[in-house]
C-alpha positions, 0 to 999 in steps of 0.5 A: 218810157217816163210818160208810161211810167206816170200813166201806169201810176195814174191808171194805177191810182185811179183802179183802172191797172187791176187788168194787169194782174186780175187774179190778185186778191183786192187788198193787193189791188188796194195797196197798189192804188195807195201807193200809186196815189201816194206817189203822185200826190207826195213830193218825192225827188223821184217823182219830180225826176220822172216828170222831169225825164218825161217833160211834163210838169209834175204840178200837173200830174198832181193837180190831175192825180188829185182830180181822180183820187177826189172821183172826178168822173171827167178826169177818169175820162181823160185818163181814158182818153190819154191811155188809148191814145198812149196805147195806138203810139205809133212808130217809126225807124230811125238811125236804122232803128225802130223807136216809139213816138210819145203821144202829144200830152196836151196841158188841158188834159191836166 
């Protein structure tokens, strides 16, 4: 859930959320992605909490969130990348119920 979490905030910051809502006006759109950016690049508690909940390293995520806010055409790439795979997760039953396994997320993707 905590790799969702910064993936929706990456996908958000980079513009590629808008299928979500595609009917909102684009000053929504707007806020949405400057809020995302803001959230990645500023130095909240919260932000450390989830990258912490979710095992990633939040100067990664920062680096990476730099990248795309900067328009590197590469990082929009492996962002791509990261959300397909994120998205093909497979599944598996465990303790008798059905859990999500986390996609790999490798340090050279950020």
């Amino acid at each position: 859930m905590w790799r969702a979490t910064i993936l929706q905030a990456l996908l958000d910051a980079c513009n590629l959320g808008r299928s979500l809502n595609p009917s909102w006006p684009e000053w929504k759109h707007e806020k949405v992605r400057c809020e995302a950016t803001d959230w990645l690049l500023g130095d909240s508690q919260d932000f450390a909490e989830v990258c912490e909940a979710a095992d990633i390293k939040k100067e990664y995520i920062a680096k990476f969130a730099l990248r795309i806010s900067k328009g590197d055409n590469k990082a929009k790439q492996l962002l791509i990348e990261w959300r397909d795979t994120f998205a093909k997760q497979g599944r598996k039953i465990k303790n008798g119920v059905e859990v999500e396994l986390e996609p790999d997320v490798s340090d050279e993707i950020f």
